[in-house]
C-alpha positions as CSV (number, residue, x, y, z in Angstrom):
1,X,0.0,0.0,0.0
2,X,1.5,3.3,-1.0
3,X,1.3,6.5,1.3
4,X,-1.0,7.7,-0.9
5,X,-3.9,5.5,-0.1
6,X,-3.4,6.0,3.4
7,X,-4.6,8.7,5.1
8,X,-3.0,10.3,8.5
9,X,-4.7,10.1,12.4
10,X,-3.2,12.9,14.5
11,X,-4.1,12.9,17.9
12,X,-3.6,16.7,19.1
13,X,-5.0,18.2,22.1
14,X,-8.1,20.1,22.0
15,X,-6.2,23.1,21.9
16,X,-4.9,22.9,18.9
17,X,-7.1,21.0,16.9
18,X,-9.6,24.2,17.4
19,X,-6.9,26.0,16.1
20,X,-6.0,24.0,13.3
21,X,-10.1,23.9,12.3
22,X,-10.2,28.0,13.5
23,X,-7.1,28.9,10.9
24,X,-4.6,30.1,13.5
25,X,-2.5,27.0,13.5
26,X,-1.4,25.3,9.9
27,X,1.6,23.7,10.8
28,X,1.4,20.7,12.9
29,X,5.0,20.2,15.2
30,X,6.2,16.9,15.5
31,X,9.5,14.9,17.4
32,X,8.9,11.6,15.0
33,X,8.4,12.7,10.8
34,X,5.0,11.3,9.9
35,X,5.4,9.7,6.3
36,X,2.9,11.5,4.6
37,X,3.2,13.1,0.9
38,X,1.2,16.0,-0.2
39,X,-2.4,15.3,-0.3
40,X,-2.6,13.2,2.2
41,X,-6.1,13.2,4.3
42,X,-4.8,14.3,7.6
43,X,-8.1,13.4,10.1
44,X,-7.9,15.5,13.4
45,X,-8.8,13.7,16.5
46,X,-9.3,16.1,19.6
47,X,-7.8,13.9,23.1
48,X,-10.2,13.8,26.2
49,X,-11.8,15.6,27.3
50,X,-12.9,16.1,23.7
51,X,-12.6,12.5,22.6
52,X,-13.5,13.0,19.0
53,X,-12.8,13.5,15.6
54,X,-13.5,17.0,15.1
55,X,-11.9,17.5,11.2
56,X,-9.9,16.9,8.4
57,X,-7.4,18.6,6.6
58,X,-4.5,18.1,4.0
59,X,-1.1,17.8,3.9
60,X,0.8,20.3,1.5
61,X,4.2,20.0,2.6
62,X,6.6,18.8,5.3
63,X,9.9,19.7,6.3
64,X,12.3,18.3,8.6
65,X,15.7,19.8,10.3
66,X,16.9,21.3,13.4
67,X,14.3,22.8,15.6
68,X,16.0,26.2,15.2
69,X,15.3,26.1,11.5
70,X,11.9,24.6,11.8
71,X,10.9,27.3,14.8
72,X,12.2,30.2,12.2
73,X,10.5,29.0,8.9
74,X,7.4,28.5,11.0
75,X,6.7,29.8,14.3
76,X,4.0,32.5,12.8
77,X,2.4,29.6,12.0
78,X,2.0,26.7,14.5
79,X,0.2,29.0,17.7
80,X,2.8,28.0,20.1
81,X,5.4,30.2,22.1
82,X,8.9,29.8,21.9
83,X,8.8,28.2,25.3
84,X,5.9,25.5,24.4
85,X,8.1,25.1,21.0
86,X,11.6,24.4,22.7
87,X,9.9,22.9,25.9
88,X,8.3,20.1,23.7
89,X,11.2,19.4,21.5
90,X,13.4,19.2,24.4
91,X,16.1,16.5,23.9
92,X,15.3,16.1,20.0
93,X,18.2,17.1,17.3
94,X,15.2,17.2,14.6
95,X,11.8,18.6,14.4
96,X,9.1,18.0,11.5
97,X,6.7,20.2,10.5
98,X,3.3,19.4,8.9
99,X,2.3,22.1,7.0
100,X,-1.4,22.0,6.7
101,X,-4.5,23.2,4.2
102,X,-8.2,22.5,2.8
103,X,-9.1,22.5,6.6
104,X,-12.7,21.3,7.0
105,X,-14.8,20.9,10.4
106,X,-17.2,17.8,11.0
107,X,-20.8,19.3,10.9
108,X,-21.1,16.9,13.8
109,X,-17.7,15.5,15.4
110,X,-17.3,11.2,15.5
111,X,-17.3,10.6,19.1
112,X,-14.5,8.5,20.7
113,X,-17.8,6.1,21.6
114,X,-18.9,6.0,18.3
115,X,-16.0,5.1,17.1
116,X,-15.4,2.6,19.3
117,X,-19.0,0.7,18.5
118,X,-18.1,-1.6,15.8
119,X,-14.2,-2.2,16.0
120,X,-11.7,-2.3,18.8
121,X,-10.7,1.5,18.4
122,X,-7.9,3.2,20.7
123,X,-6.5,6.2,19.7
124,X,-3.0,6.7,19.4
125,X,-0.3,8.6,21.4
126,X,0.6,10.8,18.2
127,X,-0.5,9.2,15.1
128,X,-1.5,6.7,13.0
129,X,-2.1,5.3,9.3
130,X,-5.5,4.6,8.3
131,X,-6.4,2.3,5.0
132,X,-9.7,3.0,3.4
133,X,-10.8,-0.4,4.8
134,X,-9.6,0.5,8.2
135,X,-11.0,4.3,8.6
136,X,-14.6,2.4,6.5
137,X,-14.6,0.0,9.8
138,X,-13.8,2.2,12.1
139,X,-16.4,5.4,11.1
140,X,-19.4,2.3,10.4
141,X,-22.7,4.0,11.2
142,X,-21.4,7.4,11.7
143,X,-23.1,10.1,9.6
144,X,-19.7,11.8,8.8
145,X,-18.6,8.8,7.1
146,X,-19.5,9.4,3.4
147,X,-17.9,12.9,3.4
148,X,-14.6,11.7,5.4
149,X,-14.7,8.4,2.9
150,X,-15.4,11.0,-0.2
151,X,-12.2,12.8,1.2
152,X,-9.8,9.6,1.5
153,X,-11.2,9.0,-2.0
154,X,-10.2,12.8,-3.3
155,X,-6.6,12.1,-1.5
156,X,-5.5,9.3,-3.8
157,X,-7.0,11.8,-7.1
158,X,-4.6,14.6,-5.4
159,X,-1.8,12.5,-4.7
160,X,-1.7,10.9,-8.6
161,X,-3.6,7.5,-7.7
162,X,-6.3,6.8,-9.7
163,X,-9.9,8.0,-8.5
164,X,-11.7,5.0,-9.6
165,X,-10.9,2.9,-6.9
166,X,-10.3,2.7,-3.0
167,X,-8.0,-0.3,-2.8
168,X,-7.2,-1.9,0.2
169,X,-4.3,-4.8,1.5
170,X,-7.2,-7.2,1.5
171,X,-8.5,-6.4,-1.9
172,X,-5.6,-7.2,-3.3
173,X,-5.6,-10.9,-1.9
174,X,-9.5,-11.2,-2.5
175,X,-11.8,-12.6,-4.7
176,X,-14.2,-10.0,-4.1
177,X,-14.7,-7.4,-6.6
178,X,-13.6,-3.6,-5.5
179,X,-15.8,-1.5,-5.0
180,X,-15.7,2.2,-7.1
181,X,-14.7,4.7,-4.3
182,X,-18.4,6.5,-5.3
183,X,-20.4,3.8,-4.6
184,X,-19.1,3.9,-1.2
185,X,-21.9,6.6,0.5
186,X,-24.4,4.4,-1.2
């Protein structure tokens, strides 16, 4: 599976998910460099006491280097103060920025319950990878789904992948015949 038929969980704190979703925030800090190409669907969880997916955005670019670099290309950017910046890096030679677009708020955020209802769901620490199979299982039943679905589908048509199909690991060892990505809200 390439990158581009992934798309990218980021846990962030309340805080700045609001501010990603509210525009004051477009670059995303991270200690670890997620492995995510341009157009990836980024889907923003908010942590408790939120407990919910509250967006999605897109990735447009990411950059790695020294936190120095990174906190002078971007620190208009990523609604932190030098302090939070350095304080959270502490310890870490390199810093990666997610540089962020095509922001979107959930008309009605995916609770952490609801998410949890048809598939052992935990959220992760930082981030995660999500297959089109994986994110169909774990937004079952959730009114969001089509438009977060028609999103992973618009990720592959940004990235270069074809926009006919959502493939996933286990269609490619099935029988089954794929489903076209627009038949997927039906």
């Amino acid at each position: 599976m390439s990158e581009h038929e992934r798309a990218l969980l980021l846990s962030l704190h309340p805080r700045f998910a609001e501010s990603i979703l509210r525009g004051t925030k477009s670059v995303e800090i991270r200690r670890k460099r997620p492995s995510a190409k341009p157009g990836t669907l980024v889907i923003i969880y908010a942590t408790i006491p939120t407990g919910a997916v509250i967006g999605t955005a897109r990735v447009v670019d990411t950059h790695t280097g020294d936190p120095c670099e990174v906190w002078s290309q971007h620190h208009a950017d990523i609604d932190l103060s030098r302090e939070e910046f350095y304080g959270y890096l502490s310890g870490a030679s390199k810093a990666s920025a997610l540089v962020l677009s095509d922001v979107e708020r959930l008309e009605r955020p995916v609770s952490l319950a609801e998410l949890r209802a048809t598939v052992p769901f935990h959220p992760p620490q930082g981030y995660r990878y999500l297959t089109p199979d994986t994110l169909r299982q774990i937004l079952n039943g959730s009114p969001e789904a089509p438009n977060i679905l028609a999103r992973m589908s618009a990720s592959g048509r940004t990235a270069g992948v074809s926009d006919a199909y959502l493939i996933s690991e286990s269609d490619v060892h099935s029988k089954t015949p794929i489903r076209p990505a627009w038949l997927l809200d039906k």
